[in-house]
C-alpha positions as CSV (number, residue, x, y, z in Angstrom):
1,X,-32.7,162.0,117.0
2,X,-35.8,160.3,118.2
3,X,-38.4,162.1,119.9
4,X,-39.0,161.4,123.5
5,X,-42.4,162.2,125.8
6,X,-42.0,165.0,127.9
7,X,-44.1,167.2,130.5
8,X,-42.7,171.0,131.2
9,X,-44.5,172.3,134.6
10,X,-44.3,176.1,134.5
11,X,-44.8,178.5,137.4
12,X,-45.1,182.2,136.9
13,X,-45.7,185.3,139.2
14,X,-47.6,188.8,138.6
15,X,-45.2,191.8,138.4
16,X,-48.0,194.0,137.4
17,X,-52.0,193.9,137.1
18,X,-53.0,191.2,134.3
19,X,-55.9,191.2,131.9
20,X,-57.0,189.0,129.3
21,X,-60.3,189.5,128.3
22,X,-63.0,187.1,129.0
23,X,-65.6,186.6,125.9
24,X,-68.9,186.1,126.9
25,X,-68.9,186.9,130.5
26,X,-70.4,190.5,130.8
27,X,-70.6,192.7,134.1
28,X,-72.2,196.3,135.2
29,X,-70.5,198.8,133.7
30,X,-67.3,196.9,132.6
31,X,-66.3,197.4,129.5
32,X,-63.6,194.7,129.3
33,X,-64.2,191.9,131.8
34,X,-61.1,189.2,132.4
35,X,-60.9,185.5,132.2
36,X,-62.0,183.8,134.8
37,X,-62.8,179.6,135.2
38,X,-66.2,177.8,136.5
39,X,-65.2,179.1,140.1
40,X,-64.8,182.6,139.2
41,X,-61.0,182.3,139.7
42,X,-58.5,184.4,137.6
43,X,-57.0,182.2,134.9
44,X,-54.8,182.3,131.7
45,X,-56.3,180.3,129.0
46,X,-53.9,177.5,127.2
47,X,-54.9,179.7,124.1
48,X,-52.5,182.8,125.6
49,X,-50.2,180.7,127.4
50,X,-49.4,179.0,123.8
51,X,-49.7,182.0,121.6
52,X,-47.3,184.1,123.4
53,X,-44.9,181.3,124.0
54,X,-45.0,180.4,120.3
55,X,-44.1,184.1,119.4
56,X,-40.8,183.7,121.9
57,X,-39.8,180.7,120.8
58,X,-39.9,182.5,116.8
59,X,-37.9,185.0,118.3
60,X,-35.5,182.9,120.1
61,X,-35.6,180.8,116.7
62,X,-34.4,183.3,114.4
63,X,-32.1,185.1,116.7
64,X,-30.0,181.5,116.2
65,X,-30.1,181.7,112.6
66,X,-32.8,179.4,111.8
67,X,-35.1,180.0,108.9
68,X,-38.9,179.6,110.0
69,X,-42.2,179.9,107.9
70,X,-44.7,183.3,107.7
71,X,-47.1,182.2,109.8
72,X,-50.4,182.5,109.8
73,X,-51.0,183.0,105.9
74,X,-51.3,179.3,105.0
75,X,-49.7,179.8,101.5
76,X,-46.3,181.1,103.4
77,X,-46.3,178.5,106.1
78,X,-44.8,174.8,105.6
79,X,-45.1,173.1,103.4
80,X,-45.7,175.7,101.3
81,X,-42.5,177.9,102.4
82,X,-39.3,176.3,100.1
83,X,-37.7,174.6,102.7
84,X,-36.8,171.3,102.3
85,X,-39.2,170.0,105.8
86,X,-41.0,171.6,108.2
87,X,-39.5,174.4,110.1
88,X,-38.6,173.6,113.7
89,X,-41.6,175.8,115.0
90,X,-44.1,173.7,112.6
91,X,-43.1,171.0,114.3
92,X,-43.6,172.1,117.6
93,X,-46.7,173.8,117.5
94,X,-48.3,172.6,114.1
95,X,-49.5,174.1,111.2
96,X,-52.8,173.7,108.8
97,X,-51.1,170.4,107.7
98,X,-49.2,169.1,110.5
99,X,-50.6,168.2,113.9
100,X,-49.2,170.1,116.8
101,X,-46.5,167.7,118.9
102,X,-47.2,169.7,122.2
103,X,-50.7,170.1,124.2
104,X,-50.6,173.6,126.8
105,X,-53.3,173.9,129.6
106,X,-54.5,177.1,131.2
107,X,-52.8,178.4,134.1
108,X,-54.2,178.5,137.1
109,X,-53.6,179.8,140.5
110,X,-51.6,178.6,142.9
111,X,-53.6,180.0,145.4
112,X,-57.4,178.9,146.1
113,X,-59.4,182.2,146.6
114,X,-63.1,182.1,148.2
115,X,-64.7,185.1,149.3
116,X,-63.6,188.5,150.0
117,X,-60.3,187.1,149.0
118,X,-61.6,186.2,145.3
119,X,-63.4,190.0,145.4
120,X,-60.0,191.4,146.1
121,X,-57.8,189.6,143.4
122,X,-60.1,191.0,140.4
123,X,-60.3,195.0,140.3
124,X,-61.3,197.6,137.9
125,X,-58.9,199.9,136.6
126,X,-60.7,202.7,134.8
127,X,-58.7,204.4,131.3
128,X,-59.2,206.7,128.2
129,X,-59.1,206.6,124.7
130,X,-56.3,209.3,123.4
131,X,-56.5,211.3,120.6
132,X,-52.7,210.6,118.8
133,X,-52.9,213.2,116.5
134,X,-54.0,215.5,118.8
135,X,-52.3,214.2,122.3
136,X,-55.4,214.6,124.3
137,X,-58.2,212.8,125.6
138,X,-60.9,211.8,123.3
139,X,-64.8,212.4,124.5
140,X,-67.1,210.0,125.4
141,X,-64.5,207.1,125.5
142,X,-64.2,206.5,129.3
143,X,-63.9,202.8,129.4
144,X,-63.5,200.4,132.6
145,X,-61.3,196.9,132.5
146,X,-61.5,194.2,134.8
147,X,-58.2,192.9,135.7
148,X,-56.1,190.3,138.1
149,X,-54.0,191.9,140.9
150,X,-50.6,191.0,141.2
151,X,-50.9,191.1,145.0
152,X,-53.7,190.8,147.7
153,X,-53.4,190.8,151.5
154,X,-52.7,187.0,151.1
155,X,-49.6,187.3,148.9
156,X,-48.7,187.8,145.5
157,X,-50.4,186.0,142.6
158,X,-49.2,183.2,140.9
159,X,-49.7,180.8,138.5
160,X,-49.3,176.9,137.7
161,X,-49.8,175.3,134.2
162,X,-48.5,172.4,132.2
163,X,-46.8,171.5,128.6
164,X,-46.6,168.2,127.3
165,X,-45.6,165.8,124.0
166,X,-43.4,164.4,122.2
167,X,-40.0,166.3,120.5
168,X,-36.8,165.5,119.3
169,X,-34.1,167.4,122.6
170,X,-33.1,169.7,120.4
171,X,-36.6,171.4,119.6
172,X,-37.6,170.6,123.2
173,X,-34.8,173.0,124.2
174,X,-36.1,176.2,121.8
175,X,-39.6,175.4,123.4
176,X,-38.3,175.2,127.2
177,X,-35.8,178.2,126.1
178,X,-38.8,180.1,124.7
179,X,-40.6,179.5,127.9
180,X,-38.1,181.0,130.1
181,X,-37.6,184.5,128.5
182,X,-41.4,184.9,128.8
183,X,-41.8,188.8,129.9
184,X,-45.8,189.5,129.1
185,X,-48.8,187.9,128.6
186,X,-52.7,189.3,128.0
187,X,-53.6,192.8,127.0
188,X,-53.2,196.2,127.9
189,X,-49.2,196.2,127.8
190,X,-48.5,199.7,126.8
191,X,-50.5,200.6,130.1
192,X,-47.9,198.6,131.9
193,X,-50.3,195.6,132.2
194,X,-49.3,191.9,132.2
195,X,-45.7,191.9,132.8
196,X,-45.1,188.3,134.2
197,X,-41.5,186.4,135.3
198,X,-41.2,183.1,135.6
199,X,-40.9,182.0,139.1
200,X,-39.8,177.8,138.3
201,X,-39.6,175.1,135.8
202,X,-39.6,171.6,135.7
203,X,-38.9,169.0,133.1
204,X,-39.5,165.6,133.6
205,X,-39.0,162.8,130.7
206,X,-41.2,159.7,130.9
207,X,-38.9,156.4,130.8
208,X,-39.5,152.9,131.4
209,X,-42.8,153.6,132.6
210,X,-42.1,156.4,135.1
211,X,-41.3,160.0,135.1
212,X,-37.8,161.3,135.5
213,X,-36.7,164.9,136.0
214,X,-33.9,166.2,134.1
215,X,-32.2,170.0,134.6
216,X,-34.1,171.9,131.8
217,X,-31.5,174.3,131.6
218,X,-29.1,171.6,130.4
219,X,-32.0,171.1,127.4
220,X,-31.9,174.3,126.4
221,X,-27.8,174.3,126.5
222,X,-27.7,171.5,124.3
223,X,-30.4,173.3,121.8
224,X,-27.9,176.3,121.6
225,X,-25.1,174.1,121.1
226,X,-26.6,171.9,117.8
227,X,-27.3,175.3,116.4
228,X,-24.4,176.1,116.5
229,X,-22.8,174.0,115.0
């Protein structure tokens, strides 16, 4: 099946505080500060966005029975695994030989904070390192993380990104399917940090020099389908 052009817009809403660390951005007695653009603004790099979707989509992939590559140790990933071409998740999201066939960009908010408002969506939660073997608090590891609210006084937070490239329907559908059963992004998750839902999706094809939206639910119906059979 030929491969067609395609751009996936993906919406997604806080259920609980969300940090993923910014590197090189350092604050007053912050330990861990969070990712933030040029503005200041709360963000989710591409670079999270695609990682965590990847590791659905190798979920979702193997739950249908299909034999993927050990990424990231080159020598176990395609070409290099034994199967006859590259696995369906090497041709989504590339490997050391192949070129990736999709392009994510960060996520960004759907609201435009200035202000007190910006002040109020990034607070500091303060935690402890535990002992495990002991089951109590270890000394002298206070810590502080910065982190995005869910909510602030002008409504929950949310978020607005983009996928796009080229795919055969059938792959396109373990990527959209991948997309949808996203539960968690960032760090911090055993602290009941980043839990995320996905609030709307929309696929459109480009055809004859426009783009057309298509019910991506109808994608993924017709992945499930050619796997099994």
């Amino acid at each position: 099946m030929a491969e067609e052009q395609f751009r996936l817009q993906v919406q997604l809403e806080l259920l609980t505080d969300l940090h993923i660390a910014g590197p090189g951005r350092t604050l007053p007695l912050v330990d861990r500060s969070a990712e933030v653009d040029e503005t200041g603004q709360p963000i989710i790099p591409a670079s999270s966005f695609r990682g965590r979707t990847r590791a659905q989509v190798e979920r979702l992939a193997v739950a249908l029975g299909e034999r993927i590559c050990r990424a990231p140790r080159p020598d176990q990933t395609c070409p290099h695994f034994g199967l006859p071409d590259y696995c369906r998740i090497c041709r989504i999201f590339g490997s050391a030989w192949r070129l990736s066939a999709v392009t994510f960009t960060d996520l960004k908010l759907t609201l435009d904070l200035t202000g007190d408002q910006l002040s109020e969506a990034l607070l500091l939660r303060t935690g402890v390192s535990l002992n495990r073997h002991l089951n109590t608090a270890e000394e002298a590891r206070l810590f502080v993380t910065e982190m995005a609210s869910r909510e602030i006084a002008a409504g929950k937070l949310g978020f607005n990104g983009e996928i796009e490239g080229w795919l055969e329907r059938s792959d396109l559908g373990l990527l959209v399917g991948g997309v949808n059963t996203l539960t968690h992004l960032g760090g911090g998750k055993a602290r009941g940090a980043g839990r995320v839902k996905i609030a709307n999706l929309a696929l459109e094809f480009y055809r004859q020099g426009q783009w057309a939206k298509q019910d991506w639910s109808e994608i993924v119906k017709e992945a499930v389908a050619d796997d099994a059979n």
